[in-house]
mmCIF entry with sequence, helices, sheets and N, C-alpha, C, O atoms, coordinates in Angstrom:
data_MODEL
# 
_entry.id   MODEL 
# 
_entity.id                         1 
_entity.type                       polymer 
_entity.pdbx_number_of_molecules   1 
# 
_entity_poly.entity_id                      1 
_entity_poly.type                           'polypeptide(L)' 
_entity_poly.nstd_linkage                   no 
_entity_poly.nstd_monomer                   no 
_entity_poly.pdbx_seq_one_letter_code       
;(UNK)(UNK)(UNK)(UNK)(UNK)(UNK)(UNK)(UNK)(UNK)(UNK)(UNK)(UNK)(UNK)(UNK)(UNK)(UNK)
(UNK)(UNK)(UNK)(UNK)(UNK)(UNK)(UNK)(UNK)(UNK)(UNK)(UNK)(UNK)(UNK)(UNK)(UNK)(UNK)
(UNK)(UNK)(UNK)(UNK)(UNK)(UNK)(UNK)(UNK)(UNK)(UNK)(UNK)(UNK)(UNK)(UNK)(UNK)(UNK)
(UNK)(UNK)(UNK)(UNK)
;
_entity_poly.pdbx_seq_one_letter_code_can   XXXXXXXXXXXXXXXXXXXXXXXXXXXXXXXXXXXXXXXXXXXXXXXXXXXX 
_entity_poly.pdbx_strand_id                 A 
# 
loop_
_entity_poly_seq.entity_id 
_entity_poly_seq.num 
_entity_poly_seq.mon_id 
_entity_poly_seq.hetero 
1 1  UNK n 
1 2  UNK n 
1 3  UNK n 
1 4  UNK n 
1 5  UNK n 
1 6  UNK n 
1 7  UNK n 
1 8  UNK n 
1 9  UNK n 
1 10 UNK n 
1 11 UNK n 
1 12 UNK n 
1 13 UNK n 
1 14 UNK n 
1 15 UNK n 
1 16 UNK n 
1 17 UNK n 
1 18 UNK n 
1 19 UNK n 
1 20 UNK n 
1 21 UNK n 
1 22 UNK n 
1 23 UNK n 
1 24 UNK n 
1 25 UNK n 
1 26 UNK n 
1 27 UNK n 
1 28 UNK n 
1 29 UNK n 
1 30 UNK n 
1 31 UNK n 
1 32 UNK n 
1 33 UNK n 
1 34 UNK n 
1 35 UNK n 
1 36 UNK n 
1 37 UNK n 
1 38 UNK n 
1 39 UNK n 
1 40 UNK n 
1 41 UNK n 
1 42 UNK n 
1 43 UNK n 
1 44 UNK n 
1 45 UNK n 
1 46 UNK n 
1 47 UNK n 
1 48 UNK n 
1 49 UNK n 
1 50 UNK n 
1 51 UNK n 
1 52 UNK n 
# 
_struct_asym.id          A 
_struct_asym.entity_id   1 
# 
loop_
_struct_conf.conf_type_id 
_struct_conf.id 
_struct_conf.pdbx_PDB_helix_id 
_struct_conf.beg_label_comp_id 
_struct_conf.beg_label_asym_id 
_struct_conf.beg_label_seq_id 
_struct_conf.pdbx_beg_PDB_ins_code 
_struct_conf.end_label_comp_id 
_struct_conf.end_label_asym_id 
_struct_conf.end_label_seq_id 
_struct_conf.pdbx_end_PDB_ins_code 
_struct_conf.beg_auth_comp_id 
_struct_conf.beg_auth_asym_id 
_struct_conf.beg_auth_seq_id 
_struct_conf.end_auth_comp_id 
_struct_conf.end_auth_asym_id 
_struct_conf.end_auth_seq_id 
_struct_conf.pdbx_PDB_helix_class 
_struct_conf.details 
_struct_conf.pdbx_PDB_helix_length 
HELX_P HELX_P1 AA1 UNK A 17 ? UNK A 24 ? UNK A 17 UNK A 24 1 ? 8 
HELX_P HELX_P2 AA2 UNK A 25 ? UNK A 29 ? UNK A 25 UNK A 29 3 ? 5 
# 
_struct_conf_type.id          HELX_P 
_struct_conf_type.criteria    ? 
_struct_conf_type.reference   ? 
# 
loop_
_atom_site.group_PDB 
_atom_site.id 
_atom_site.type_symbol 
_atom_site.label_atom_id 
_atom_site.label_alt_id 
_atom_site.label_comp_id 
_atom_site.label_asym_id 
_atom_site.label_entity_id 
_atom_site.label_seq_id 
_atom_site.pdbx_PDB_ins_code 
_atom_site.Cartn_x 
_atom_site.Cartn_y 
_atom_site.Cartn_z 
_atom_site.occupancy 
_atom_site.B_iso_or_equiv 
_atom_site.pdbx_formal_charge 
_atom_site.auth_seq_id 
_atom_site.auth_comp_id 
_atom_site.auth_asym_id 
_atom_site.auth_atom_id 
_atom_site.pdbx_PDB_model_num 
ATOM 1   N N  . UNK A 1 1  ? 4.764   -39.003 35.353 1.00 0.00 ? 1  UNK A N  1 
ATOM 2   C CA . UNK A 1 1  ? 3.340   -39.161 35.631 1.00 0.00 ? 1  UNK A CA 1 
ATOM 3   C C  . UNK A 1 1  ? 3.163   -39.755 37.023 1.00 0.00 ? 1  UNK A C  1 
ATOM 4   O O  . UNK A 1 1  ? 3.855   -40.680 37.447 1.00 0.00 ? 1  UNK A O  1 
ATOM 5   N N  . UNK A 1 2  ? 1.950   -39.016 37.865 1.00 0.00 ? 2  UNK A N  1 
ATOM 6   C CA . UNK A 1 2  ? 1.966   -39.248 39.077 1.00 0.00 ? 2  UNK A CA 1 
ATOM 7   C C  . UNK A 1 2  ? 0.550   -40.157 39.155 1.00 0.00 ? 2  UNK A C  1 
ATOM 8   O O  . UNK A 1 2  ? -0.389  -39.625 38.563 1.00 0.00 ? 2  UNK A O  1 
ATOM 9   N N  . UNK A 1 3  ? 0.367   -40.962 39.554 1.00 0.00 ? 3  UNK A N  1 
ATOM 10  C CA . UNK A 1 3  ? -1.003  -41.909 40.413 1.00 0.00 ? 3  UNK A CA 1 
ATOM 11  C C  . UNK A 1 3  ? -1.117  -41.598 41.600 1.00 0.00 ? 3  UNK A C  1 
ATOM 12  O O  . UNK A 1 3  ? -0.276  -41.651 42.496 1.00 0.00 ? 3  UNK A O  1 
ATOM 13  N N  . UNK A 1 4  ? -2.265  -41.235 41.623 1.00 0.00 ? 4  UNK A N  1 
ATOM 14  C CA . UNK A 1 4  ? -2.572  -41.068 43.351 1.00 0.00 ? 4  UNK A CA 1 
ATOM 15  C C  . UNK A 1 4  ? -4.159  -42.391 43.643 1.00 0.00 ? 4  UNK A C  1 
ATOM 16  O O  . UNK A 1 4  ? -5.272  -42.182 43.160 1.00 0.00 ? 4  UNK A O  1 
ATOM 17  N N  . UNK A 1 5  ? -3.800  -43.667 44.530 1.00 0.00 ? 5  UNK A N  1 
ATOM 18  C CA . UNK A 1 5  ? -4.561  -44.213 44.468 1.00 0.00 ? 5  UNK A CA 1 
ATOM 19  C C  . UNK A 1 5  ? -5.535  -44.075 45.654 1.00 0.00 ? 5  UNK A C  1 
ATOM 20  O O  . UNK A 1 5  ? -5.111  -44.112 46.809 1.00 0.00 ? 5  UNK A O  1 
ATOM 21  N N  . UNK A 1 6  ? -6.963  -43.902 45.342 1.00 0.00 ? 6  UNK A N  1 
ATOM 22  C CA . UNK A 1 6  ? -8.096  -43.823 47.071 1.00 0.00 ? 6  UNK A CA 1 
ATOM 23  C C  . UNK A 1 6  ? -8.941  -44.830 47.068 1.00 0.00 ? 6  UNK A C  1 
ATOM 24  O O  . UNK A 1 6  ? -9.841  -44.847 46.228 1.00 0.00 ? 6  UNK A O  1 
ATOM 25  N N  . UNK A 1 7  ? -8.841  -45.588 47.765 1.00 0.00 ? 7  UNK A N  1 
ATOM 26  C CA . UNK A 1 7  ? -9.675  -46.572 48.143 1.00 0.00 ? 7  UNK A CA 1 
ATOM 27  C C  . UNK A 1 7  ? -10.650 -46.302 49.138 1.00 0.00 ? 7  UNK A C  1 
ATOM 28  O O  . UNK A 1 7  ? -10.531 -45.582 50.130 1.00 0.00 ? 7  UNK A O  1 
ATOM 29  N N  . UNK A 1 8  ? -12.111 -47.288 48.573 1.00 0.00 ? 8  UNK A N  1 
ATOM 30  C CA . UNK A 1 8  ? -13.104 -46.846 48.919 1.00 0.00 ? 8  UNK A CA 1 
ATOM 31  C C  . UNK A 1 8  ? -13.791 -48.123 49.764 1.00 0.00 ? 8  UNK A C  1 
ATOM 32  O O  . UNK A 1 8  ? -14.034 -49.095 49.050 1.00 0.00 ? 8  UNK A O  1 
ATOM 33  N N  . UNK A 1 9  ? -14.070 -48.232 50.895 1.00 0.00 ? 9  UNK A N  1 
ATOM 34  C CA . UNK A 1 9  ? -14.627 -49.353 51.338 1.00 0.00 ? 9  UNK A CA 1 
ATOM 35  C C  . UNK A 1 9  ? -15.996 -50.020 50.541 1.00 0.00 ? 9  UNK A C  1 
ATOM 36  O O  . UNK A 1 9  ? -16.145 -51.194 50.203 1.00 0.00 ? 9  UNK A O  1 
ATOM 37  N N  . UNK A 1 10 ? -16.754 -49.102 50.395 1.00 0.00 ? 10 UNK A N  1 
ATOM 38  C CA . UNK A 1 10 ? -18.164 -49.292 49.105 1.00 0.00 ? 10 UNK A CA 1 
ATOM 39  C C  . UNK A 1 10 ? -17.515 -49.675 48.005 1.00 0.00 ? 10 UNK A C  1 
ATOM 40  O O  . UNK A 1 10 ? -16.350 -49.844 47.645 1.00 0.00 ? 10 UNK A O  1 
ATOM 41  N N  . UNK A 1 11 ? -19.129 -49.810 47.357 1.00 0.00 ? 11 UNK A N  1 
ATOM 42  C CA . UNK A 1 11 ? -18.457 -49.884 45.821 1.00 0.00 ? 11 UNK A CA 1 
ATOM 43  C C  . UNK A 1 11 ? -18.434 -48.788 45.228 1.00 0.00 ? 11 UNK A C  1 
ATOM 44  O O  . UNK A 1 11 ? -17.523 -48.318 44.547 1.00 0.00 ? 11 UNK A O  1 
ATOM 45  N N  . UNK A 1 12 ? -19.881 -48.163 45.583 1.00 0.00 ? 12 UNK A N  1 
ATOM 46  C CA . UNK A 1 12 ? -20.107 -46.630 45.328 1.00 0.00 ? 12 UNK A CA 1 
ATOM 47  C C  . UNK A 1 12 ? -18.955 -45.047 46.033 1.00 0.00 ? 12 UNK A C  1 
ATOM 48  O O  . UNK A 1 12 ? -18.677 -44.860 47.218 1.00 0.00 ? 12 UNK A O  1 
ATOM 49  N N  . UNK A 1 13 ? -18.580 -44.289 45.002 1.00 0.00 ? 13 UNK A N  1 
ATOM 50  C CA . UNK A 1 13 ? -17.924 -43.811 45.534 1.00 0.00 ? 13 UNK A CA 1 
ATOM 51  C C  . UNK A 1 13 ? -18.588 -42.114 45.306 1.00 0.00 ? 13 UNK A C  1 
ATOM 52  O O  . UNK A 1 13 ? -18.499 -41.434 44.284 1.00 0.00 ? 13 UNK A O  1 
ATOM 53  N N  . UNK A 1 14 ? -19.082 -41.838 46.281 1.00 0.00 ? 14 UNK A N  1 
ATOM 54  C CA . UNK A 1 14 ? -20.226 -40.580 46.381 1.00 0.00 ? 14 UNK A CA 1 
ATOM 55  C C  . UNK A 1 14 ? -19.705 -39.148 46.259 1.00 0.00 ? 14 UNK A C  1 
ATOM 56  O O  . UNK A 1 14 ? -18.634 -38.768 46.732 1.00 0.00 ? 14 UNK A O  1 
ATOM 57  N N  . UNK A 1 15 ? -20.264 -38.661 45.818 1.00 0.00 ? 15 UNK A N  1 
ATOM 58  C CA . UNK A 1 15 ? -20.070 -36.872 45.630 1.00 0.00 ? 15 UNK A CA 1 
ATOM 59  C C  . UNK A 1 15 ? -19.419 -36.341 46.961 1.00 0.00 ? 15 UNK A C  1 
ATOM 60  O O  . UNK A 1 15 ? -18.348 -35.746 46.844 1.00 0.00 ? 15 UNK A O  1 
ATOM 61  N N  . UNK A 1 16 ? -19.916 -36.486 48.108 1.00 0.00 ? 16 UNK A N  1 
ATOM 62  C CA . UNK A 1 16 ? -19.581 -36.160 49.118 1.00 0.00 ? 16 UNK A CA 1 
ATOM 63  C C  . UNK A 1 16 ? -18.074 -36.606 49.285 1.00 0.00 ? 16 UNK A C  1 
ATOM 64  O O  . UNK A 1 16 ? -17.161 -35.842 49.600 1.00 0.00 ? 16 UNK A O  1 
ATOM 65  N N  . UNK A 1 17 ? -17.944 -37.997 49.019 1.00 0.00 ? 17 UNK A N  1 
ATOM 66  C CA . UNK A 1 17 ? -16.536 -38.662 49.464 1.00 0.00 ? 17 UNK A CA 1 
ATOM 67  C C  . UNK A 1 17 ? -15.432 -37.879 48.963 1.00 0.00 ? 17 UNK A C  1 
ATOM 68  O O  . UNK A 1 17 ? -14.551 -37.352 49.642 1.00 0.00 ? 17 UNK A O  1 
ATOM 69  N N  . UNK A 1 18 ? -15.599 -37.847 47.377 1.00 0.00 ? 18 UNK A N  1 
ATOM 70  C CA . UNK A 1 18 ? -14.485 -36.940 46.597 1.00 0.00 ? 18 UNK A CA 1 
ATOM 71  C C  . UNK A 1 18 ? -14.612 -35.546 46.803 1.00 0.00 ? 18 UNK A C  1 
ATOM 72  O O  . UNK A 1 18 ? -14.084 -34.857 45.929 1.00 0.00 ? 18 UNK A O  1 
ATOM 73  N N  . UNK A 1 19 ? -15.342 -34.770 48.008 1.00 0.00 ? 19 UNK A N  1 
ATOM 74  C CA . UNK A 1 19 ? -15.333 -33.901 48.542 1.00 0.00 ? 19 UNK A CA 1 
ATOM 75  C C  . UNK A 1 19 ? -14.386 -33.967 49.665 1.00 0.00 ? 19 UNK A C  1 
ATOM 76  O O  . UNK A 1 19 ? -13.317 -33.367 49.553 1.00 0.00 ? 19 UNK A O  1 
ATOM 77  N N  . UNK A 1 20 ? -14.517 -34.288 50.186 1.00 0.00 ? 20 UNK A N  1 
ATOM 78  C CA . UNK A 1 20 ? -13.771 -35.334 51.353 1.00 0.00 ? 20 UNK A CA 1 
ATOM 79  C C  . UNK A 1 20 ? -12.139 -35.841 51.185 1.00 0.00 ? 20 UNK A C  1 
ATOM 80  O O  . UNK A 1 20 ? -11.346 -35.833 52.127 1.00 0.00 ? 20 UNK A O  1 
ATOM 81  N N  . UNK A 1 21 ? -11.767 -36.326 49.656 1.00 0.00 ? 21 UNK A N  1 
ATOM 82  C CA . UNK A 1 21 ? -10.790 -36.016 48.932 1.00 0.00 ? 21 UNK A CA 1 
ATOM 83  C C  . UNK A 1 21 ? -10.237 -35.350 48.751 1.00 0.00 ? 21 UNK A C  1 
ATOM 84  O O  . UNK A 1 21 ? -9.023  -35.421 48.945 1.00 0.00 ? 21 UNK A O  1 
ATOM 85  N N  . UNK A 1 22 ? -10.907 -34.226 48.226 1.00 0.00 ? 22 UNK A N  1 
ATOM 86  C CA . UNK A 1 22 ? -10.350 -32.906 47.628 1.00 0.00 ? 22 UNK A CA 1 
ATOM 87  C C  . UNK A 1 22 ? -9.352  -31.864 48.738 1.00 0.00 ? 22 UNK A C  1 
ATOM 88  O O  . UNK A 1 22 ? -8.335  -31.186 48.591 1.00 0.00 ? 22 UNK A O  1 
ATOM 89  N N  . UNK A 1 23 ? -10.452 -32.239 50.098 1.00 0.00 ? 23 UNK A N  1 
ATOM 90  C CA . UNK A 1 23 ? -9.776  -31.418 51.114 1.00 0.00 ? 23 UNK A CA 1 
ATOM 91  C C  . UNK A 1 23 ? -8.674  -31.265 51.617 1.00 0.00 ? 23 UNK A C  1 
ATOM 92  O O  . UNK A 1 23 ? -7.995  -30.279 51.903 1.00 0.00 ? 23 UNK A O  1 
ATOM 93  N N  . UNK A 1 24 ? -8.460  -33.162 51.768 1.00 0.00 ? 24 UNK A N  1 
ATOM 94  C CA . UNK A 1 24 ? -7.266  -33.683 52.295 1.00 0.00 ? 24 UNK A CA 1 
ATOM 95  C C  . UNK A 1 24 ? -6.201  -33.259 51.050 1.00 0.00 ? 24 UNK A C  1 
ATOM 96  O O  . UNK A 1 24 ? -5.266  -32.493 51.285 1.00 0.00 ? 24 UNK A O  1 
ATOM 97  N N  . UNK A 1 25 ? -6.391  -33.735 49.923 1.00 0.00 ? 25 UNK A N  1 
ATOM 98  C CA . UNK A 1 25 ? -5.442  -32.864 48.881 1.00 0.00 ? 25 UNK A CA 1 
ATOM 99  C C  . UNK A 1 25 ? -4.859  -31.711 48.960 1.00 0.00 ? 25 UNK A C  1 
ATOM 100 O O  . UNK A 1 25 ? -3.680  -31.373 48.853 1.00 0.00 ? 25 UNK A O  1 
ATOM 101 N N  . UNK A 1 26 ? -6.134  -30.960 49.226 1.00 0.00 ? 26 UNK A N  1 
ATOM 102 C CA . UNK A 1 26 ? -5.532  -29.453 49.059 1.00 0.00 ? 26 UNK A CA 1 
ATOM 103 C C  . UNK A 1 26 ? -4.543  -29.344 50.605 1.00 0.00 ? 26 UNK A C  1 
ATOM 104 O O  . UNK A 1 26 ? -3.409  -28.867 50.659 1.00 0.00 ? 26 UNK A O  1 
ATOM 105 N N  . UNK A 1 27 ? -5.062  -29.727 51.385 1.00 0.00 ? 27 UNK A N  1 
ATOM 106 C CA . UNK A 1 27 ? -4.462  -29.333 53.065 1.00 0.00 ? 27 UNK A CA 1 
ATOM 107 C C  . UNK A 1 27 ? -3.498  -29.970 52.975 1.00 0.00 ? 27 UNK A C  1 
ATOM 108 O O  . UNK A 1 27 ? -2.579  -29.196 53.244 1.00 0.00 ? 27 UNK A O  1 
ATOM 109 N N  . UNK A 1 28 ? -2.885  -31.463 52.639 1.00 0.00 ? 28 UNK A N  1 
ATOM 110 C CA . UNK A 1 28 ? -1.922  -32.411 52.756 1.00 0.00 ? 28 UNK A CA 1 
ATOM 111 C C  . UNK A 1 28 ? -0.972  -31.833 51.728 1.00 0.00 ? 28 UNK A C  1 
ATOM 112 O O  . UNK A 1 28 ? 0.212   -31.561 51.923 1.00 0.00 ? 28 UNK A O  1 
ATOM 113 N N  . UNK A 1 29 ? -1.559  -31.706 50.768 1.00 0.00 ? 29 UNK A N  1 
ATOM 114 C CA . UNK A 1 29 ? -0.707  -32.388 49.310 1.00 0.00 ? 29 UNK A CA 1 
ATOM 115 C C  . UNK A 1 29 ? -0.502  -30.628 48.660 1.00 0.00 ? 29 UNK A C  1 
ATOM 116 O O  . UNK A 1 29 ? 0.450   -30.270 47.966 1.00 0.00 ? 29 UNK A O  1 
ATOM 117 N N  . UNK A 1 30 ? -1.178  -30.103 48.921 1.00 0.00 ? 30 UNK A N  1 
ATOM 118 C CA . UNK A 1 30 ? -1.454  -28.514 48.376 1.00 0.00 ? 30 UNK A CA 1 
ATOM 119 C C  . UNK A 1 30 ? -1.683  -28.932 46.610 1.00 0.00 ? 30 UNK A C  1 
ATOM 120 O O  . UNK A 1 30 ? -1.060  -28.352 45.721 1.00 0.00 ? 30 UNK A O  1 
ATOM 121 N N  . UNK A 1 31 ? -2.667  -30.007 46.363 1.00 0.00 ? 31 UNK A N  1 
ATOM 122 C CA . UNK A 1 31 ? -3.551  -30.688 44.760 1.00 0.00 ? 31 UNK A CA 1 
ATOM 123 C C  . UNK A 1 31 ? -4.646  -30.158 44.775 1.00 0.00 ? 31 UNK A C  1 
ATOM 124 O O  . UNK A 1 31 ? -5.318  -29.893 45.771 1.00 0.00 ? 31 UNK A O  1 
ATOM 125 N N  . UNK A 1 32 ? -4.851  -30.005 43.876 1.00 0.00 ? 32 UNK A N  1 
ATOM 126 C CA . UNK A 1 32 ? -6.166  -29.863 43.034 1.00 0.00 ? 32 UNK A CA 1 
ATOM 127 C C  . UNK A 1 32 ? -6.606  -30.748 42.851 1.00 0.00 ? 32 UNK A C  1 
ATOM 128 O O  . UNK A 1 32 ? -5.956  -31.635 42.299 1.00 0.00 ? 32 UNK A O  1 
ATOM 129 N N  . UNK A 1 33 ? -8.132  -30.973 43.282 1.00 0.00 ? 33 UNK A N  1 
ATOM 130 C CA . UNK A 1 33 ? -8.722  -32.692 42.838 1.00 0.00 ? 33 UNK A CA 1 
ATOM 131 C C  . UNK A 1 33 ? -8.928  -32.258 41.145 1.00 0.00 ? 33 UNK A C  1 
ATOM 132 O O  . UNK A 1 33 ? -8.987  -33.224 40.384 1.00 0.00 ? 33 UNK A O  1 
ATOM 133 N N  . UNK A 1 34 ? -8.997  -31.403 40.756 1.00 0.00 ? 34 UNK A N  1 
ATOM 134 C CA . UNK A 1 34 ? -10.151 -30.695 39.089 1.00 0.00 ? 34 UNK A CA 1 
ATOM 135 C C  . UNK A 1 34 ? -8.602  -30.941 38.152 1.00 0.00 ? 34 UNK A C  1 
ATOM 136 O O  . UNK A 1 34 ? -8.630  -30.917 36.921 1.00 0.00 ? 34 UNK A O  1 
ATOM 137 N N  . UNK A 1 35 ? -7.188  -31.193 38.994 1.00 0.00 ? 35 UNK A N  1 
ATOM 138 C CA . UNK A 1 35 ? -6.038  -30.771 38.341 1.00 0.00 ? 35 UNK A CA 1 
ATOM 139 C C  . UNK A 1 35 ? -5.688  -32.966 37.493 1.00 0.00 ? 35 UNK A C  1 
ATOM 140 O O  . UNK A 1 35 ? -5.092  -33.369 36.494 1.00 0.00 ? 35 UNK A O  1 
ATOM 141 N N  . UNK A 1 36 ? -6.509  -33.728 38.691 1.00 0.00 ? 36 UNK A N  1 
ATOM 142 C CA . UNK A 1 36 ? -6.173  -34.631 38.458 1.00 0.00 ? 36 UNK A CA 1 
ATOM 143 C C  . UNK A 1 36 ? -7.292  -35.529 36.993 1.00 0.00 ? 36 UNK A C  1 
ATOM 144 O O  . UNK A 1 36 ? -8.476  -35.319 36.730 1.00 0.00 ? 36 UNK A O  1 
ATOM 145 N N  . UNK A 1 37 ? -6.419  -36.395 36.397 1.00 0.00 ? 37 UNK A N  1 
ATOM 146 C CA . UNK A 1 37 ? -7.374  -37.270 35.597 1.00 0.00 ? 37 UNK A CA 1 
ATOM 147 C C  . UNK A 1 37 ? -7.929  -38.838 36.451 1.00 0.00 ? 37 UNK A C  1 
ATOM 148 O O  . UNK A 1 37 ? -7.376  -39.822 36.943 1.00 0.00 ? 37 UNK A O  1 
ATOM 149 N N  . UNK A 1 38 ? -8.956  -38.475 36.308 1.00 0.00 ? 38 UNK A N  1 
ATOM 150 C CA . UNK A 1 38 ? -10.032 -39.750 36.954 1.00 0.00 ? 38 UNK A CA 1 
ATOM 151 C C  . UNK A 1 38 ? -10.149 -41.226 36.424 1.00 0.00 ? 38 UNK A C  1 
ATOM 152 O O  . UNK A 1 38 ? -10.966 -41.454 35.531 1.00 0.00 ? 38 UNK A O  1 
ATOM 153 N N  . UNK A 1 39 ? -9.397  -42.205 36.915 1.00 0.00 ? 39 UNK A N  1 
ATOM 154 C CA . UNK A 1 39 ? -9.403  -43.487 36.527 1.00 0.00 ? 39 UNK A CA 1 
ATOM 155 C C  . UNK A 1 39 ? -9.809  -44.691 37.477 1.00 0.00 ? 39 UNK A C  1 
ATOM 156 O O  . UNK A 1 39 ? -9.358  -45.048 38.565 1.00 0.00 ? 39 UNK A O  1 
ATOM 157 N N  . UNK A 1 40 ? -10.955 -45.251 36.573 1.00 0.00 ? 40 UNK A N  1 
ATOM 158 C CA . UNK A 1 40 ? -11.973 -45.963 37.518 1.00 0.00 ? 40 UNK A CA 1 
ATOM 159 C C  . UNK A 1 40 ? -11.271 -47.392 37.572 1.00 0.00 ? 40 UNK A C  1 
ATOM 160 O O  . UNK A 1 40 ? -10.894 -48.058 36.607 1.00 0.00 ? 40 UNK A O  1 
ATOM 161 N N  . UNK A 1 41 ? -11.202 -47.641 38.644 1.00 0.00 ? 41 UNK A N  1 
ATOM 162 C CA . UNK A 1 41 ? -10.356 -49.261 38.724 1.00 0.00 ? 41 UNK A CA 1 
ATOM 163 C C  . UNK A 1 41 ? -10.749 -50.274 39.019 1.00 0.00 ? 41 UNK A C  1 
ATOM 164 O O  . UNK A 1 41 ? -10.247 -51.390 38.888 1.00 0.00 ? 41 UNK A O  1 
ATOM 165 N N  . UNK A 1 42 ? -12.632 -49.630 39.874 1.00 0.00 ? 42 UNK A N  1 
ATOM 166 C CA . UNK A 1 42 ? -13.286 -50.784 39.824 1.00 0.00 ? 42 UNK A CA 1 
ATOM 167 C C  . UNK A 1 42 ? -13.772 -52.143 39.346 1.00 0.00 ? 42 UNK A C  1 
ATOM 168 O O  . UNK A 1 42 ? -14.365 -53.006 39.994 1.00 0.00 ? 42 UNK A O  1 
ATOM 169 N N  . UNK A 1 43 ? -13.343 -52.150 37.897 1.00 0.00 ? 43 UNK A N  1 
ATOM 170 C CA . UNK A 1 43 ? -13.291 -53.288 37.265 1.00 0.00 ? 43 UNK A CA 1 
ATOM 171 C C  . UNK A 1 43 ? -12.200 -53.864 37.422 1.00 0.00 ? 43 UNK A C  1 
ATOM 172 O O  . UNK A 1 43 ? -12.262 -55.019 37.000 1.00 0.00 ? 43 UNK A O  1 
ATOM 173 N N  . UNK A 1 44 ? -11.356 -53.633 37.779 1.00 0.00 ? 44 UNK A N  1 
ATOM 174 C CA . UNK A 1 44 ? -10.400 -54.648 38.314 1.00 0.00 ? 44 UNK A CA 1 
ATOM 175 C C  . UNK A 1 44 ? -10.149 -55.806 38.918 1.00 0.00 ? 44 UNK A C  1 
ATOM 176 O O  . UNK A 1 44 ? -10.411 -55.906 40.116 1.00 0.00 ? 44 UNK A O  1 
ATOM 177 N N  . UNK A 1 45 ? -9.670  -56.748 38.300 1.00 0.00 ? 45 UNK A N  1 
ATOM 178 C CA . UNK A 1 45 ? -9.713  -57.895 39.082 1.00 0.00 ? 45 UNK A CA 1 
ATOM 179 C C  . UNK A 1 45 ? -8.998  -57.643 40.624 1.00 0.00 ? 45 UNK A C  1 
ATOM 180 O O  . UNK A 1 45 ? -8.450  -56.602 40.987 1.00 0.00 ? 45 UNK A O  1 
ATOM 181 N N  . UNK A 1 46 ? -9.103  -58.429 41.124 1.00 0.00 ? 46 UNK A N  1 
ATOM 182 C CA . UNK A 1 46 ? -8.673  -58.464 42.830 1.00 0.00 ? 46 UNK A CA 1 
ATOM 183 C C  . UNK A 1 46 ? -6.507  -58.729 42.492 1.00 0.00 ? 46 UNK A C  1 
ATOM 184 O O  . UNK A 1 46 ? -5.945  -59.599 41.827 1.00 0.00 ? 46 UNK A O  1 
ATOM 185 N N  . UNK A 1 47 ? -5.900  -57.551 43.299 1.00 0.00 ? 47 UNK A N  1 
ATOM 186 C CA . UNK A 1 47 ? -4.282  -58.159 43.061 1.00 0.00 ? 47 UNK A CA 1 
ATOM 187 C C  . UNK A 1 47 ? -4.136  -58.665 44.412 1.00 0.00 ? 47 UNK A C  1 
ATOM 188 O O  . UNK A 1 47 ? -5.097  -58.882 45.150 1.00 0.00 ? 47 UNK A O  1 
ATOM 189 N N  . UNK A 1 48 ? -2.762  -58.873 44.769 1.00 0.00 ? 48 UNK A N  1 
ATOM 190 C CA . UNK A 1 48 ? -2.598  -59.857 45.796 1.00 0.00 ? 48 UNK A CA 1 
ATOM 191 C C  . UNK A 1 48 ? -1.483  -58.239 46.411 1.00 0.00 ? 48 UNK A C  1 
ATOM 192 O O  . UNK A 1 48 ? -1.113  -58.136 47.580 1.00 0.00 ? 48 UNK A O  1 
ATOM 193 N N  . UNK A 1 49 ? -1.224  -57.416 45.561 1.00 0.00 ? 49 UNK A N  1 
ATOM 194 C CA . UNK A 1 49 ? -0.327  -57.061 46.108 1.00 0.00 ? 49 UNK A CA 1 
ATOM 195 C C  . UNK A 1 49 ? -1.112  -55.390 46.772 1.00 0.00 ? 49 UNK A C  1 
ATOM 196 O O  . UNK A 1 49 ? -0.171  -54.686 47.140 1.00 0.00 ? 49 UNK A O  1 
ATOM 197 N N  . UNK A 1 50 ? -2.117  -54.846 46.937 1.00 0.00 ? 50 UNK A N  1 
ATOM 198 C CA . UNK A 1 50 ? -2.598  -54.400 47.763 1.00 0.00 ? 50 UNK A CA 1 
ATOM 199 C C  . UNK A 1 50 ? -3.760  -54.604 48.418 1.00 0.00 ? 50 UNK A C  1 
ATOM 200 O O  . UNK A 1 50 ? -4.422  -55.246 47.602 1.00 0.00 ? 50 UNK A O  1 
ATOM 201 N N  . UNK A 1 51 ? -4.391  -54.462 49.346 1.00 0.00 ? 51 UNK A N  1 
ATOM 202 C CA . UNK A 1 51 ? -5.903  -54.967 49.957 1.00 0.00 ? 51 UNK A CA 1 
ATOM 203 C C  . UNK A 1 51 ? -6.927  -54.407 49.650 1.00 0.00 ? 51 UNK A C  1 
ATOM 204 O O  . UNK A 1 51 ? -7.098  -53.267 49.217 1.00 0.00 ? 51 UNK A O  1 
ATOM 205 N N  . UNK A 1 52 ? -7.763  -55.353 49.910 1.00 0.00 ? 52 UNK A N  1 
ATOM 206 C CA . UNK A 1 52 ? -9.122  -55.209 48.637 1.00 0.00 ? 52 UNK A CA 1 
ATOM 207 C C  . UNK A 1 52 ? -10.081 -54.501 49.371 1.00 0.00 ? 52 UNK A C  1 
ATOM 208 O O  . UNK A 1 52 ? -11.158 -54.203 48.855 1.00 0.00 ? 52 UNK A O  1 
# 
């Protein structure tokens, strides 16, 4: 199982952005954004071990 993590400077993370996503996926990564499962992490408390 693969994680792919995107961080968002907002809190809101907009239609457009995960458009914006998708592209770099397909061009970089040759992914499907529709291939991946969506996990919201925003409730997350703050870790120390990547930046917030």
């Amino acid at each position: 199982r693969h994680f792919l993590w995107v961080w968002s400077k907002s809190t809101s993370f907009a239609q457009s952005d995960e458009q914006d996503v998708a592209q770099v996926l397909r061009s970089k990564l040759n992914v499907n954004i529709n291939d991946l499962t969506r996990v919201d992490f925003n409730n997350c408390p703050p870790r120390r071990d990547y930046p917030n």
